[in-house]
C-alpha positions as CSV (number, residue, x, y, z in Angstrom):
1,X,-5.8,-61.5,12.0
2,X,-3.3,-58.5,11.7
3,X,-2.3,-57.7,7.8
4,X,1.4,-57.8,7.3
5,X,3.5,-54.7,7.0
6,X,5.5,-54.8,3.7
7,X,8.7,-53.3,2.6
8,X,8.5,-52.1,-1.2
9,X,11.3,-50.4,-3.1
10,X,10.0,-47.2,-4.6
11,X,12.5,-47.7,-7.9
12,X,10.5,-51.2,-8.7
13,X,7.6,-50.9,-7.0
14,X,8.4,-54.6,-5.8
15,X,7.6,-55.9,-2.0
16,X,11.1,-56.9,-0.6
17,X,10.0,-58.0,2.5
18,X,7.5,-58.1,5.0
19,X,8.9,-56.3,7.9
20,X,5.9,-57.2,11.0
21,X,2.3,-57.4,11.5
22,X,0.4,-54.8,12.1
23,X,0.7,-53.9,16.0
24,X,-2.7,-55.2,18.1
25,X,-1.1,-55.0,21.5
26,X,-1.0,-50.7,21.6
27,X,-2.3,-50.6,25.1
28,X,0.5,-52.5,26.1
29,X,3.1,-50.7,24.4
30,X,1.4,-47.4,25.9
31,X,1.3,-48.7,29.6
32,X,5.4,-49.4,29.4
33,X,5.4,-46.0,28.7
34,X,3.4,-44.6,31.2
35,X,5.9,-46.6,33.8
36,X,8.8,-45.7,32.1
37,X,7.9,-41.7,32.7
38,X,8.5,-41.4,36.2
39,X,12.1,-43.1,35.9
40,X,12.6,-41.4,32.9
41,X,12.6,-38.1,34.5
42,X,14.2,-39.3,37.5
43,X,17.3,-40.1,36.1
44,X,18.2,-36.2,36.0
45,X,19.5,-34.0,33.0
46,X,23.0,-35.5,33.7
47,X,22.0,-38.8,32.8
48,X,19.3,-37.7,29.8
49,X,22.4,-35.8,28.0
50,X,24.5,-38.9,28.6
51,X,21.3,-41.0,27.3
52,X,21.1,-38.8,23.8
53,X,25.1,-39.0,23.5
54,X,25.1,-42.8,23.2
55,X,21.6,-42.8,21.2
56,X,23.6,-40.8,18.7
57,X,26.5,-42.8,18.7
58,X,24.6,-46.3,18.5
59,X,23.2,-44.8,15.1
60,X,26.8,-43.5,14.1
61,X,28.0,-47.1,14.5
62,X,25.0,-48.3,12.4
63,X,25.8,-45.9,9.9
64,X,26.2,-48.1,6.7
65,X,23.2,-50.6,7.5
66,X,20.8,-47.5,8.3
67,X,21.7,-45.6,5.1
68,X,21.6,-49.2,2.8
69,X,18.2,-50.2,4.4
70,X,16.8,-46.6,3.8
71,X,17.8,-46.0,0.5
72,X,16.5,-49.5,-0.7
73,X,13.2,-48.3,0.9
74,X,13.3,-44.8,0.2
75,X,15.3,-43.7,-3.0
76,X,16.4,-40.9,-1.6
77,X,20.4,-42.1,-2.5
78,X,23.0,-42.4,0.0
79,X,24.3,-39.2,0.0
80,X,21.2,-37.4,1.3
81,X,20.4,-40.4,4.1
82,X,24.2,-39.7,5.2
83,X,23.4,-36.3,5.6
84,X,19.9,-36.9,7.0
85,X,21.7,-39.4,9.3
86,X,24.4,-36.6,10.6
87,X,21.5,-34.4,11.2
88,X,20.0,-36.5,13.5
89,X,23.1,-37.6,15.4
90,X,24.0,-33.9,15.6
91,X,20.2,-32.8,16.8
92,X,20.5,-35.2,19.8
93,X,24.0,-34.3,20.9
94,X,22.9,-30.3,20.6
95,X,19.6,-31.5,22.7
96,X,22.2,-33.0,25.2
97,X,23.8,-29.5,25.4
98,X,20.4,-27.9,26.1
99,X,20.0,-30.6,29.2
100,X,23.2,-29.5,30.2
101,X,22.5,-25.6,29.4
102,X,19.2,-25.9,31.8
103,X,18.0,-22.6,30.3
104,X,14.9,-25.2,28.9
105,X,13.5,-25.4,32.4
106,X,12.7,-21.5,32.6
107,X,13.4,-21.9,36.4
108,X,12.0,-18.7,38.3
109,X,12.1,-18.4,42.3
110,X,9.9,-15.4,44.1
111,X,10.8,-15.8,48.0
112,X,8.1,-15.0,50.8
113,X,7.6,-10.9,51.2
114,X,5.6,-8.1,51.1
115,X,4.8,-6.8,48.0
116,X,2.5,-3.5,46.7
117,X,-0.4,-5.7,46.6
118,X,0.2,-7.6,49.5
119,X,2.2,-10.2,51.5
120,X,3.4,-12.7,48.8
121,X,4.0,-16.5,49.3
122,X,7.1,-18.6,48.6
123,X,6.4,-19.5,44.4
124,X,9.2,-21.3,42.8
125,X,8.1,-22.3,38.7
126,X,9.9,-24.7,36.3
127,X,9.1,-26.7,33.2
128,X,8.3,-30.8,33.9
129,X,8.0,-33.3,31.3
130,X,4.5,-33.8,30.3
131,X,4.1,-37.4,29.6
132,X,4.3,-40.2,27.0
133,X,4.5,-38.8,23.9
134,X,3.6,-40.1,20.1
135,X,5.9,-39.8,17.4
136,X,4.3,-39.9,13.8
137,X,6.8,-40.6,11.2
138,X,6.8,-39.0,8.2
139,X,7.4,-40.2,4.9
140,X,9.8,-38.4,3.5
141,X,12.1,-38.0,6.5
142,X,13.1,-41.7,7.6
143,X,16.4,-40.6,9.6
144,X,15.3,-36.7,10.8
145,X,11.9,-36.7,11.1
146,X,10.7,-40.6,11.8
147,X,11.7,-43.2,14.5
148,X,14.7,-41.2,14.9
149,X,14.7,-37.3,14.4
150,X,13.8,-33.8,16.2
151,X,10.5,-34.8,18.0
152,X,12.1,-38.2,19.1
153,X,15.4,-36.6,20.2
154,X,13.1,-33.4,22.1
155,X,10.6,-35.6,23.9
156,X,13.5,-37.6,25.0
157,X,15.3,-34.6,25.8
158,X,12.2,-33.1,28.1
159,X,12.4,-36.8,29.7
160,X,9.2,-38.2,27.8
161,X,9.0,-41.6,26.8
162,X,8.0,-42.1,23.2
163,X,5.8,-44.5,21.2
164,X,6.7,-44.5,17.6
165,X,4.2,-44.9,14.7
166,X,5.9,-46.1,12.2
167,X,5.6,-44.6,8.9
168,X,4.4,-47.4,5.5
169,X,6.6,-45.9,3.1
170,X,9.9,-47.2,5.3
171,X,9.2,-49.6,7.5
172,X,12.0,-51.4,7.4
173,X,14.5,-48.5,8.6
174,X,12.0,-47.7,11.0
175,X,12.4,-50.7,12.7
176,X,16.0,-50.8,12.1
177,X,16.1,-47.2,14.0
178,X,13.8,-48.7,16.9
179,X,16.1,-51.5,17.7
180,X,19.3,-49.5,17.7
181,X,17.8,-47.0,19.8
182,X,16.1,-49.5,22.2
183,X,19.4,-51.0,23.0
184,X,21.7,-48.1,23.3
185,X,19.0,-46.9,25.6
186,X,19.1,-49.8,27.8
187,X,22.9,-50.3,27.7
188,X,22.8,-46.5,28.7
189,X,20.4,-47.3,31.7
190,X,17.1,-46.4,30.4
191,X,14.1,-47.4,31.8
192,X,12.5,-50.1,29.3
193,X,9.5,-48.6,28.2
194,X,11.6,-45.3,27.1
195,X,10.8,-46.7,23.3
196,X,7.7,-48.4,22.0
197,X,6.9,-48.8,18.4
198,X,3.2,-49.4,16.6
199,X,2.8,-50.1,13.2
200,X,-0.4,-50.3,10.5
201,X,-3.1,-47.2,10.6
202,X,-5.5,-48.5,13.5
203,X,-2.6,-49.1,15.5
204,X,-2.1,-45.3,15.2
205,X,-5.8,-44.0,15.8
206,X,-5.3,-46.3,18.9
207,X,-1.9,-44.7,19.9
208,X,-3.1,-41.2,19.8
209,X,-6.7,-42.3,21.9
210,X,-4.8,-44.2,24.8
211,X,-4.9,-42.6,27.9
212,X,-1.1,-42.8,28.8
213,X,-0.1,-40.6,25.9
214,X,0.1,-36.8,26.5
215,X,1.3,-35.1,23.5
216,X,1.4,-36.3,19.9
217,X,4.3,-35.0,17.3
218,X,2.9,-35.8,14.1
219,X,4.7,-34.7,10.1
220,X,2.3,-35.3,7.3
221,X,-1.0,-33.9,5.9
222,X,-3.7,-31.9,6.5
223,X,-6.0,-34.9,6.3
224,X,-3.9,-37.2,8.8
225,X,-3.6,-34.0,11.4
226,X,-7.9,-34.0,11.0
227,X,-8.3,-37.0,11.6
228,X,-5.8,-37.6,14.9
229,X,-7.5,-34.3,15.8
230,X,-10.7,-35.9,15.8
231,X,-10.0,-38.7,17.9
232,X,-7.7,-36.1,20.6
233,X,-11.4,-34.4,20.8
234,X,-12.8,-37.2,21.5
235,X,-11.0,-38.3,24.0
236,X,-11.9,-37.6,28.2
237,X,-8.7,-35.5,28.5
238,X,-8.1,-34.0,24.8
239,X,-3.7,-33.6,24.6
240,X,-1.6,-31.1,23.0
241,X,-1.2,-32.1,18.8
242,X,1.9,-30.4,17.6
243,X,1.5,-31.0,13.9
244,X,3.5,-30.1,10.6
245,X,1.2,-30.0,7.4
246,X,1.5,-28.7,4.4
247,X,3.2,-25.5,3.1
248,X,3.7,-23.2,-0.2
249,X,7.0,-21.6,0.7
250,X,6.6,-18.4,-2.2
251,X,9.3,-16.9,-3.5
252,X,9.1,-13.2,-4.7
253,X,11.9,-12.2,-6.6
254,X,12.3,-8.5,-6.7
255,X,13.2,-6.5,-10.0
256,X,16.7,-5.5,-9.0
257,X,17.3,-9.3,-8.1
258,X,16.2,-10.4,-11.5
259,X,18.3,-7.8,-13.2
260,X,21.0,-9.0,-10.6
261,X,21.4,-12.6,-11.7
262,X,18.6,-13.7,-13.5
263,X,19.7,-16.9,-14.7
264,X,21.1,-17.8,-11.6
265,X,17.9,-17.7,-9.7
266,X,15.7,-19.0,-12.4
267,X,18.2,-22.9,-12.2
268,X,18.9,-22.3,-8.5
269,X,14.7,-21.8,-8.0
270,X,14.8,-25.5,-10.3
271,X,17.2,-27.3,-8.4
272,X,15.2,-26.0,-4.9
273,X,11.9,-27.3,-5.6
274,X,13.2,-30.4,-7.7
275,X,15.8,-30.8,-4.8
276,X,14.6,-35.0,-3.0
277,X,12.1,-34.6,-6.0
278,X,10.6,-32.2,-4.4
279,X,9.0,-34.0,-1.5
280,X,10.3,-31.5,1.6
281,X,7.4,-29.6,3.5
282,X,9.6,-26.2,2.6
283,X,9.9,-27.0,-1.4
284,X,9.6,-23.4,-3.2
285,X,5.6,-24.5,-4.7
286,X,5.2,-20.6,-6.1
287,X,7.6,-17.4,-7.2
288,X,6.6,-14.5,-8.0
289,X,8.8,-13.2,-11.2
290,X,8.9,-9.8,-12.3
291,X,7.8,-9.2,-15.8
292,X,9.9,-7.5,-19.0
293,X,13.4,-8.9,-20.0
294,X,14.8,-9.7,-16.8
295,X,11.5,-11.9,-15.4
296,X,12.0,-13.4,-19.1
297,X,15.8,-14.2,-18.7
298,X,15.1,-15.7,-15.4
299,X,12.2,-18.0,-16.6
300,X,14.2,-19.2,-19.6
301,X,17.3,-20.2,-17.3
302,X,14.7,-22.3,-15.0
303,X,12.5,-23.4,-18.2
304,X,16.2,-24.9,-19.3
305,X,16.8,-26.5,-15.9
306,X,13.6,-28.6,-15.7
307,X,13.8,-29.7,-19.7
308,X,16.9,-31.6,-18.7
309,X,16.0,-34.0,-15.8
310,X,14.7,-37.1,-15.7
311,X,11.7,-38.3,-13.9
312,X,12.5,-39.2,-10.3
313,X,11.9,-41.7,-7.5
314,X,8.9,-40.7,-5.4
315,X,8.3,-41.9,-2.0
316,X,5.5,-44.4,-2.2
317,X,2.6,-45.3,-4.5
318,X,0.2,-43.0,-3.1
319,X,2.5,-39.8,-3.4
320,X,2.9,-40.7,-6.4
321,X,-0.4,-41.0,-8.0
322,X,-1.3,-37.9,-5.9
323,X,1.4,-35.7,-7.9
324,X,0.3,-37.4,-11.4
325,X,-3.3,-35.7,-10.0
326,X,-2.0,-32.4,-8.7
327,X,-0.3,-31.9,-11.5
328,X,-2.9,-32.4,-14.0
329,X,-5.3,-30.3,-12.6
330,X,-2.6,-28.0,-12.8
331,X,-2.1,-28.2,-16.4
332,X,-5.9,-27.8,-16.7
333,X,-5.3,-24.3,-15.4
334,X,-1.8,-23.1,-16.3
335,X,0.5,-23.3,-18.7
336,X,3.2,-25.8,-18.7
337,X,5.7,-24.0,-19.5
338,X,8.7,-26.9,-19.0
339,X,8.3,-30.5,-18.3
340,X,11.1,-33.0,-17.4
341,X,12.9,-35.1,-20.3
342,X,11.9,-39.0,-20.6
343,X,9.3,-41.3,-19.7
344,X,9.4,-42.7,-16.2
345,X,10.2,-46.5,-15.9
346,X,9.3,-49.0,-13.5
347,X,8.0,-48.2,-10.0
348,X,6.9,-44.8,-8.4
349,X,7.7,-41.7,-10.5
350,X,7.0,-38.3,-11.3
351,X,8.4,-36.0,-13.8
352,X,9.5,-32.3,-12.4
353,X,7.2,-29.9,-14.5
354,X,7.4,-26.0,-14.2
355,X,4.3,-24.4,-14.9
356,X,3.7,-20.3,-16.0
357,X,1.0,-17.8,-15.2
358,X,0.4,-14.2,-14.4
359,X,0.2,-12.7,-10.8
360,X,-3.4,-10.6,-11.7
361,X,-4.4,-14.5,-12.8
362,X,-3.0,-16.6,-10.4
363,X,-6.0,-19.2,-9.9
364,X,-6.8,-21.0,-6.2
365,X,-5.0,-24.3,-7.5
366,X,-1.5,-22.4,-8.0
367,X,-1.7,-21.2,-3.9
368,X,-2.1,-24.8,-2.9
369,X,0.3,-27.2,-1.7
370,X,1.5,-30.2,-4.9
371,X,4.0,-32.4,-3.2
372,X,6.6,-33.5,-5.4
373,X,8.8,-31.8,-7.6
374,X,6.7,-29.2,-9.3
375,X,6.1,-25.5,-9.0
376,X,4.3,-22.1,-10.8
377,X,6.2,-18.9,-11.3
378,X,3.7,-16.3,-11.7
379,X,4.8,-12.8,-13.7
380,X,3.8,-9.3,-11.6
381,X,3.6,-6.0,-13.8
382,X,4.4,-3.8,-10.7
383,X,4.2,-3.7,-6.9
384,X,0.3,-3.2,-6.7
385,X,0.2,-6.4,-8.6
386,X,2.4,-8.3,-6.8
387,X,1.1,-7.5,-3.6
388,X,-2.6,-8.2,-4.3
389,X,-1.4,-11.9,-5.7
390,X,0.1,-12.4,-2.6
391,X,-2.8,-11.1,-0.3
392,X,-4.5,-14.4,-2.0
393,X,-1.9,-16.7,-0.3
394,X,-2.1,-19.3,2.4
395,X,0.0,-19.3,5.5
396,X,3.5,-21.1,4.8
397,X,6.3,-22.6,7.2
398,X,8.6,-20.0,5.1
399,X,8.5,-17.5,2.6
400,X,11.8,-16.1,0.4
401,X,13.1,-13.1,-0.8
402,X,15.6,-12.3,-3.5
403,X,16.8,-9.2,-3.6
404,X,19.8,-7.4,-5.2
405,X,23.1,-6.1,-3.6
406,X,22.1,-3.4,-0.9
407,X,18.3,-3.3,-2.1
408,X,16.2,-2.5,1.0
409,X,12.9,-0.4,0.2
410,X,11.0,-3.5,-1.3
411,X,12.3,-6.1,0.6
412,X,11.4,-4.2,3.8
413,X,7.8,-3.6,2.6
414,X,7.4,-7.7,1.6
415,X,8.9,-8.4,4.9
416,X,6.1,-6.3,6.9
417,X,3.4,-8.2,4.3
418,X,5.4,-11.2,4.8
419,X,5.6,-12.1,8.4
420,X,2.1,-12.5,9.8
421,X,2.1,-15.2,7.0
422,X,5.5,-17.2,8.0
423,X,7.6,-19.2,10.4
424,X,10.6,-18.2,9.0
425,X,11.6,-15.4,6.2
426,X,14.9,-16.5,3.6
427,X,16.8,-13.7,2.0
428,X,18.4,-14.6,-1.2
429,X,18.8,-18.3,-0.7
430,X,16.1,-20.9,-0.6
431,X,13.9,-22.7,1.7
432,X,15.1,-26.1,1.7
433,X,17.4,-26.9,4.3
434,X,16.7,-26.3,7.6
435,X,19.4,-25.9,10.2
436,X,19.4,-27.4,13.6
437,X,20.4,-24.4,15.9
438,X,19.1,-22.0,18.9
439,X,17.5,-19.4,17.1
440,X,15.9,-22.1,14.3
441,X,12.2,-21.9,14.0
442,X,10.1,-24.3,12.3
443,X,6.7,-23.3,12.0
444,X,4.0,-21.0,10.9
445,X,0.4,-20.3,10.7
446,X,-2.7,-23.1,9.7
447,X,-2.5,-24.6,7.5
448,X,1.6,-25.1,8.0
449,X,1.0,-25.9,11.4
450,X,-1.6,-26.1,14.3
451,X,1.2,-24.6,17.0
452,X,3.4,-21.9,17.4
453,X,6.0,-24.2,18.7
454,X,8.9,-24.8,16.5
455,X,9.9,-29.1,15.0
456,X,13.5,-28.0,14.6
457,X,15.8,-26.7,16.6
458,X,16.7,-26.5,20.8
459,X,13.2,-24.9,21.5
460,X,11.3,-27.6,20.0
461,X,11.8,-29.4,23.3
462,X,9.0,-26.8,25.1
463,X,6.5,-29.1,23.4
464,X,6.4,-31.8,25.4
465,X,6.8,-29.6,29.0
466,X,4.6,-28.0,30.8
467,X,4.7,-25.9,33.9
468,X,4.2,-26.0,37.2
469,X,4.4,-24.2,40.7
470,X,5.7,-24.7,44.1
471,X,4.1,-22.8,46.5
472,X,5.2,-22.7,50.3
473,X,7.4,-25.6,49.5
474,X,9.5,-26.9,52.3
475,X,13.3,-27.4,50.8
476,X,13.4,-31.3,50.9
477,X,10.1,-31.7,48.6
478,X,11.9,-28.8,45.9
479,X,13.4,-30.1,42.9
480,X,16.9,-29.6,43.2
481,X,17.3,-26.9,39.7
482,X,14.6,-24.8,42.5
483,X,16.9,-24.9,45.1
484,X,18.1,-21.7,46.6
485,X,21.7,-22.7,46.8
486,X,21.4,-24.3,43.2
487,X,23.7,-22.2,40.9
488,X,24.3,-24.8,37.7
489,X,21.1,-23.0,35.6
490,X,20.3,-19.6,34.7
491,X,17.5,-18.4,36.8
492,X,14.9,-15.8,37.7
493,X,15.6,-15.0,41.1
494,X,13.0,-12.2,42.8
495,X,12.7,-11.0,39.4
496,X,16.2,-10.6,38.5
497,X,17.9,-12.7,35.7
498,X,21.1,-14.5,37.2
499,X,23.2,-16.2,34.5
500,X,24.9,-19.4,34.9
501,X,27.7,-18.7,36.8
């Protein structure tokens, strides 16, 4: 018999409901998928853009029920799901821009002719969608990065059906989402089939091993992406996994910068990685602080920062008990330097603690990933110091510099160290936040991700495409963005760029 699936609120720790069962009919789900590709695609770029414009306006006119249900089930507040929620809307009318845009496709056309190596054939290339995709949804996302969000709004975009797997810590919204978005896509002339949703952890294994599914989008932790890895090698045909794991995000904060503003960074480095109480993959986890007066100022101003707050609402039980762990074995090698004021009530808390060491010092658990709202700042005696501390790091999905007014010598030499380690490098600002544009990339090397693709932004769609060749095609069998007289996309003709007109 399936378990129930349970809605608890985080500030109580109380079931409020039991939202379903968990899901035993995946194949089913998986197989209305599969037939829901080919019409998917069919209905044209036109019609997809037209498909994400109503998805986002059915969750616009949803607005207050989304953001009540998630909050109840997230305690996250209403002013971040509002955001969240205009993030997502936004995300799948910019993803309707890139259908109309046709850039995405990387169309290229070589006709027939001789070349220096030879005759050459008729080739014409372009990106097609690659299948049914699966969605993970992560915990701490429920509107960007869950049933709706970036890989839901991208698959859709490529003209993918997706399966959802909803996420335990908010099932309720998730379902919430699904239903929204399953009608505005049939009122919008979707196939049915363009959403499924599982629930319950088997459901998932069983999602990711079905044969109809072709690419998995999946925003959680190193030991989730093992094990979905495991079962994709398993499998006859192993698929793409495009996942997001876990991430240190340094900060180095050069000596200029600290002689700059020193108090400024030290409470805007507290209010970054306390920031959703410090459950975002791109939470500031280390900074590097210069030692002598300034490093001093600066550590005082954050010290003060973290005294005053109060514990705060994690996501579930499990993250919870997991920071109450991560911490402690932090405190077993650190100093704690600041620790939040109060003892944390009823349901799932955890207090934002700062903790101190030195760069020459820094110890394995201070480069590791604690989710919540806690971090290390580690004090460098000079360049040679800093620089060997951060030759000890893991890769990150980002890593920030402060620096002062018009300083360029340092920065320029962290940014060559920095790179090869990073998705994406922050000059004097912070890491959390990450805008939906063009020229966004979210990513970086193992352990932040497993892919060089980006979750956020309009390239995140070239996940779930893949390419193929038509060679000798005759014109009626060519899709039409291949066509010679086809002028709405940019192109590579014969080798030659040609702009949309």
């Amino acid at each position: 018999m399936s378990a129930d699936v349970s809605s608890i609120d985080p500030r109580t720790g109380e079931v409020v409901e039991v939202v379903a069962q968990e899901t035993a009919s995946v194949s089913e789900i998986c197989e209305a998928a599969r037939t829901a590709a080919a019409p998917l695609e069919a209905l044209g770029r036109e019609t997809r853009a037209a498909l994400l414009e109503a998805l986002a306006s059915a969750l616009e006119d949803s607005r207050p029920r989304i953001v009540e249900v998630a909050d109840r089930e997230t305690g996250l507040g209403e002013t971040r799901l509002n955001g969240e929620l205009t993030r997502t809307c936004y995300q799948l009318r910019l993803f309707a821009s890139v259908l109309t845009d046709g850039g995405y496709l990387e169309a290229a056309i070589d006709h027939a002719g001789e070349t220096a190596m030879g005759p050459r054939p008729d080739l014409r290339r372009m990106l097609v969608p690659i299948g049914p995709v699966a969605v993970f949804g992560a915990s701490n996302f429920p509107l960007a990065f869950s049933v709706p969000g970036g890989d839901t709004a991208s698959a859709i975009a490529a003209g993918c059906p997706v399966v959802l797997k909803a996420h335990p810590s908010h099932p309720a919204t998730s379902q919430l989402c699904f239903e929204v978005l399953t009608e505005a896509a049939r009122k919008a002339g979707a196939p049915e089939g363009t959403f499924g949703i599982v629930y319950g952890q088997r459901a998932g294994a069983d999602l990711v091993a079905h044969p109809a599914i072709r690419a998995v989008g999946f925003t959680g932790s190193q030991g989730g992406a093992r094990a979905l890895l495991a079962i994709i090698e398993q499998r006859a045909d192993p698929i793409p996994f495009f996942g997001e794991l876990s991430s240190l995000n340094p900060v180095v904060v050069t000596p200029a910068a600290a002689a700059d503003r020193a108090a400024r960074i030290g409470s805007e480095f507290a209010a970054s990685f306390t920031l959703g109480a410090g459950q975002f993959c791109t939470k500031p986890g280390l900074a590097f602080v210069p030692s002598g007066p300034d490093g001093d100022a600066l550590v005082a101003a954050a010290r003060a920062a973290v005294a005053e707050a109060e514990p705060l609402v994690m996501l579930n039980e499990g993250i919870a008990a997991s920071y109450a762990r991560g911490t402690a074995a932090l405190g077993k090698v650190l100093e704690t330097s600041s620790a939040g004021s109060g003892a944390a009530s009823a349901g799932f808390r955890g207090n934002p603690t700062l903790l101190t060491t030195t760069a020459a010092d820094l110890p394995p658990e201070a480069t590791e990933e604690c989710f919540g709202p806690v971090a290390v700042i580690a004090r460098y005696a000079d360049e040679a110091d800093l620089f060997a501390a951060l030759g000890k790091l893991p890769n990150s999905l980002t890593a920030t510099i402060q620096r002062a007014p018009g300083e360029t010598d340092l920065p320029a030499e962290l940014t060559r160290f920095l790179r090869p380690l990073t998705g994406r490098i922050i000059y004097d600002a912070y890491p959390t936040g990450v805008a939906v544009s063009w020229a966004q990339h979210h990513g970086g090397p193992w352990p932040a991700t497993n892919t060089q693709h980006t979750s956020v932004g309009a390239t995140a769609i070239r996940r779930f495409l893949r390419p193929v060749t038509w060679q000798n095609a005759p014109s009626d069998l060519l899709p039409p963005e291949l066509l010679d007289d086809h002028n709405s996309i940019p192109r590579r003709v014969d080798g030659r760029f040609q702009p949309q007109p």
